[in-house]
Steps between C-alpha positions, in 0.01 A plus 500: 500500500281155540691154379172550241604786339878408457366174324347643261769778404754224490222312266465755286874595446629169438235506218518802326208503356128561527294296725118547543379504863288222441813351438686633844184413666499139431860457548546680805146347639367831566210722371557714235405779636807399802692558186334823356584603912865366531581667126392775641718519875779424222467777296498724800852505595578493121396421159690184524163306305352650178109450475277526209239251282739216431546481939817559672880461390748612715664827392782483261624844605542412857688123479739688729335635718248140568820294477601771838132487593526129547849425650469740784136358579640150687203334681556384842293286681545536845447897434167453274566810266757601250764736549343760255177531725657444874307878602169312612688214692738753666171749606385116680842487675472829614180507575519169725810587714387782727883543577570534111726294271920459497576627172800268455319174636201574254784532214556170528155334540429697129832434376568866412763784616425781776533766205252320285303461837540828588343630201182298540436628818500853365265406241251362820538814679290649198267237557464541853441848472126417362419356812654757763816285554855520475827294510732580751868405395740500778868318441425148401103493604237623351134489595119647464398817667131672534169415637317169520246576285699578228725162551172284496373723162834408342480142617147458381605678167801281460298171581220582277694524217656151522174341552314649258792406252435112577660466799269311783485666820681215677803526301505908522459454873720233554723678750235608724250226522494108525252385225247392728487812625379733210278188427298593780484877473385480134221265620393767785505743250281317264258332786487854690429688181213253312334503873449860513451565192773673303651415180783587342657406185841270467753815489281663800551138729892474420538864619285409797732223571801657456425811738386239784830295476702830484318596790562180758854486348568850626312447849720227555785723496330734724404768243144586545322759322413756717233762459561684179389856345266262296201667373153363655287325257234348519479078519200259413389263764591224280864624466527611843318077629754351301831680561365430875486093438830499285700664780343332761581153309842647456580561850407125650702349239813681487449584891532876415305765596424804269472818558238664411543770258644167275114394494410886425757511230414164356150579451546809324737330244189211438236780501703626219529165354207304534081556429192392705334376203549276290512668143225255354236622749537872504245715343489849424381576838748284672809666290352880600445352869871328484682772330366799698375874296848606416658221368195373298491892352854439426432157330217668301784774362733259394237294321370829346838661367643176372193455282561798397857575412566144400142364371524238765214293673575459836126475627468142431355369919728190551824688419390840652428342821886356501667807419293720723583324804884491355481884467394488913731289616766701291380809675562383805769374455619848348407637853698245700830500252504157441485426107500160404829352270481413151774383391358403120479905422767509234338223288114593567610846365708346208203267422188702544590847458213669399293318829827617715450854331118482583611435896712773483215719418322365777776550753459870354148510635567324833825797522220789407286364813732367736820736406639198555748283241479157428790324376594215264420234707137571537465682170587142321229337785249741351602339162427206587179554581395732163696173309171323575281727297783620285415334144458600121184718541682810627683500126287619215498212273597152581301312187513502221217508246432251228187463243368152484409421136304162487159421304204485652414151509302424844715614834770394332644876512455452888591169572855646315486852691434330839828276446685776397436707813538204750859465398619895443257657720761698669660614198275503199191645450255429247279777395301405183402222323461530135380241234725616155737781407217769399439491905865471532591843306276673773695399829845452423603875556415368853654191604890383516391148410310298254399141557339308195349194413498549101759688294506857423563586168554866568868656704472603805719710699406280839672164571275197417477153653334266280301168714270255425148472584571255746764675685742237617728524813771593266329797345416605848814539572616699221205725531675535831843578434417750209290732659770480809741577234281828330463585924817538548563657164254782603630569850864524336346736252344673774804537692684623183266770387500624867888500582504730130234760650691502857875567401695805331814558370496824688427301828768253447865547701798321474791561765447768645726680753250436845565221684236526796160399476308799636703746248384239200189528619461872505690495172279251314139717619645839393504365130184335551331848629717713164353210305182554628383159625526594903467832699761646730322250830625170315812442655341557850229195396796285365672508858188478695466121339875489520471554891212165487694233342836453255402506141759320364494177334844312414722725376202766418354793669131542381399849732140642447209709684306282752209651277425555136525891450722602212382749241617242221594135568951476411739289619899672583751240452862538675737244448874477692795259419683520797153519718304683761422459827154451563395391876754256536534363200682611133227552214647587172156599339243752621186485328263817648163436412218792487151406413193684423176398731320375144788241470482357825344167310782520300746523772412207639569281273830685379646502853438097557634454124835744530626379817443124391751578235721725706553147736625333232892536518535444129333768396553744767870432381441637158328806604784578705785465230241761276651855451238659321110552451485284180702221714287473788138521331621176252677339816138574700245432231618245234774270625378178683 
């Protein structure tokens, strides 16, 4: 747990009440969304800080467990980390004393006991496992076993993780390097790589840098890498020049020489990181050329199928050229087993779940070719990317409509429209301009919103702003906030009507006797199919996206089909009080959606909607203390 994090809990508690994260932003001198992040980490070890549209207030219901929380998290100095999260600095220890670690001497450098000790290292062993290792515990010592590669993978994973959380490569490094000394590989990095031509982006460079220090470090020691089963690939000239000049700068200044499957590895990991062009020149002809048949036919599939499942535009040349050459450096990466770290999944997820859900679908294709998975880490990269095209278009309405009614007098009419849709143009849409009410009576069945300059004598069943024929600033404004106001209005309307058509009493279970997730699962789909919304092959598309990424958000499981292909679109609710089990995590609600290919539009803008409000601990809290039907729907639909 970061001194950051521990802050703001202890903030928050001695407050008791709700504080905005504008407000925990300027106090703490962070950005919010450093707070919308550190909420999150919070809130998964335990709901210790309730979220919702008043900002955060730490829980009421868990005083115990954050008064606990905090006392047992003292800070130390010299040992950089609090006790709750000494895993990562113990996997440094380890990992820097070939010989291993004295379990009683390292007690007392983290102020802790050989059981609690003890305990943690179990806990790594599972952690080590992902990268081939093990811990060997014999009497008092305890140390690292397995092959070199998979140390350097775990110390490249370990390291990336601090630095892309803030933490500047000279301070992650500290143990290994002077300062002057990673000073001067991250300039022959950047010198070697703008002379030959490669470019890679920020993340790319700091995993760049990382591997090369890991890689000195360890030949210092006397641990080369030695020819591996690594499969052959093949390496640009321009990656293959510049690994050449960084090692070759490498070895006169540390006085080290390098063997040479180090240079062959380290140019495979920046072919799979870097381009030959930069993205502003490339053409159509140079992505095809750059990208190679397959991978451009690939591109053109995923381009293809996410137009058409999810009505988005991916076609659009200075973002396709990006994410195509992301999609080849992710395959290749794929084929050499080296994903990158992202250690911002949780809250990219959290925060843009319908783009995350989009990625997933991707992965799906990339799986279908490859029939190989890709996991969080590079899932949330691939949101990333789609975030940059990701905007209101892909919902079905995001104006609203007004009538204009304003005499004819001139352009006066237009000088007034053209105002109007300089300030709303993102949210308001005009779409006729009448001069009196007879033209009125024709077009209001049509719009959400009418604007006037003279009164109406007649009631309408529209809300009307009222401005002069000057429209002031002040007017302007109002204009402004109403039809933000009748927006909002509409999509809460929207959401309403569609959570009616989506839920049933006879789809709605409350405490149940199963307990594990895959015999919910099969539960919830056999009422759908007697229902008649799925067909017998729905449970076997629920755990196919199941297998791609975790579908649960806070203290909610949301499982679906990676495709729209229900008979009828339905949604199974299954709530718990004591909890479930889903990967890792306890979920107390299980909300199984089904939709029909027609409703895909639909969908979309449900799924973004109904996991915004799931996040918000408030309300989530309500649903779960509902017993019944009746319950939940008002809990869901009504309360705010």
């Amino acid at each position: 747990m970061q001194k950051t994090e521990v802050d703001i809990l202890r903030y928050l508690d001695e407050r008791r009440e709700w504080r905005t994260s504008k407000m925990l932003s300027t106090h703490f001198d962070v950005s919010v969304r450093k707070i919308k992040y550190i909420i999150s980490r919070l809130n998964s070890r335990d709901q210790l800080v309730l979220s919702g549209k008043r900002g955060y207030m730490a829980n009421p219901q868990k005083k115990q467990e954050i008064e606990e929380y905090l006392n047992q998290t003292h800070y130390n100095e010299e040992v950089g980390m609090y006790a709750s999260g000494r895993q990562n600095l113990l996997i440094k220890k380890l990992l820097l004393e070939e010989i291993g670690i004295d379990i009683l001497d390292t007690c007392e450098e983290l102020y802790t006991n050989p059981t609690t000790l003890r305990h943690e290292l179990i806990k790594i062993r599972t952690k080590l496992q992902q990268f081939d290792l093990d811990l060997k515990m014999e009497n008092s010592r305890c140390a690292i076993t397995g092959c070199e590669k998979g140390r350097r993978k775990l110390m490249s994973s370990l390291l990336s993780n601090e630095a892309i959380k803030g933490f500047v490569i000279e301070n992650v490094m500290v143990e290994m390097f002077q300062e002057e000394e990673i000073q001067f590989v991250r300039h022959a990095v950047k010198d070697s790589l703008d002379s030959c031509g490669c470019y890679v982006n920020e993340y790319a460079f700091m995993n760049l840098l990382i591997h090369l220090l890991i890689v000195i470090d360890r030949n210092r020691k006397g641990y080369c890498l030695h020819n591996t089963q690594q499969e052959i690939c093949h390496v640009s000239s321009s990656s293959a020049k510049a690994s050449e000049q960084i090692f070759q700068k490498i070895a006169v200044f540390f006085n080290q020489g390098l063997a040479r499957q180090e240079i062959m590895d380290f140019s495979l990991l920046l072919e799979s990181q870097s381009t030959g062009i930069e993205h502003e020149r490339i053409d159509e002809y140079d992505l095809k050329k750059t990208l190679g048949n397959n991978v451009y036919t690939l591109v053109e599939e995923i381009v293809r199928k996410v137009n058409e499942v999810y009505y988005l535009d991916l076609s659009e040349n200075a973002f396709l050229v990006k994410f195509a050459l992301h999609i080849k450096n992710l395959l290749l990466r794929i084929r050499l087993d080296r994903f990158s770290t992202n250690p911002y999944v949780e809250y990219i997820k959290s925060a843009c779940p319908l783009i995350y859900e989009v990625s997933v679908f991707i992965a799906d294709i990339i799986y279908m070719r490859t029939k190989n998975r890709i996991n969080d880490n590079e899932i949330a990269f691939l949101a990333l990317h789609l975030s940059c095209i990701f905007d209101k278009s892909m919902y079905s309405e995001s104006h609203i409509h007004a009538v204009l009614v304003c005499p004819s007098y001139h352009d006066l009419s237009q000088h007034i429209l053209q105002k109007i849709q300089n300030r709303c143009k993102e949210h308001l849409l005009v779409t006729a301009v009448v001069n009196n009410e007879r033209e009125l009576d024709l077009h209001q069945n049509h719009c959400d919103l009418i604007l006037s300059t003279i009164s109406l004598t007649k009631h309408y069943r529209k809300e009307i702003v009222y401005f002069s024929f000057m429209l002031n600033g002040r007017e302007l404004e109002e204009i402004a906030t109403v039809s933000q106001r009748v927006l909002k209005q509409r999509e809460l309307d929207q959401f309403h009507t569609t959570i009616l058509s989506l839920f049933s009493r006879h789809l709605f279970f409350h405490n149940e006797i199963l307990k594990v997730k895959e015999d919910i699962l099969h539960f919830m789909c056999e009422h759908l199919e007697a229902e008649g919304y799925t067909d017998s092959s729905y449970y076997d598309r629920v755990m196919e996206r199941e297998a791609m990424s975790c579908t649960v958000f806070g203290k909610t499981a949301v499982p679906h089909a990676l495709k729209a292909c229900a008979k009828h679109s339905g949604i199974c609710v299954y709530t718990s009080d004591h909890g479930i089990l889903w990967e890792g995590r306890q979920v107390y609600i299980i909300l199984l959606i089904a939709i029909h290919p027609e409703d895909q539009l639909r969908f979309n803008e449900f799924f973004n909607k109904i996991t915004e409000r799931l996040c918000e601990d408030d309300k989530t809290a309500r649903l779960i203390s509902c017993v019944s039907y009746e319950e939940f729907l008002e809990a869901l639909v009504y309360s705010q």
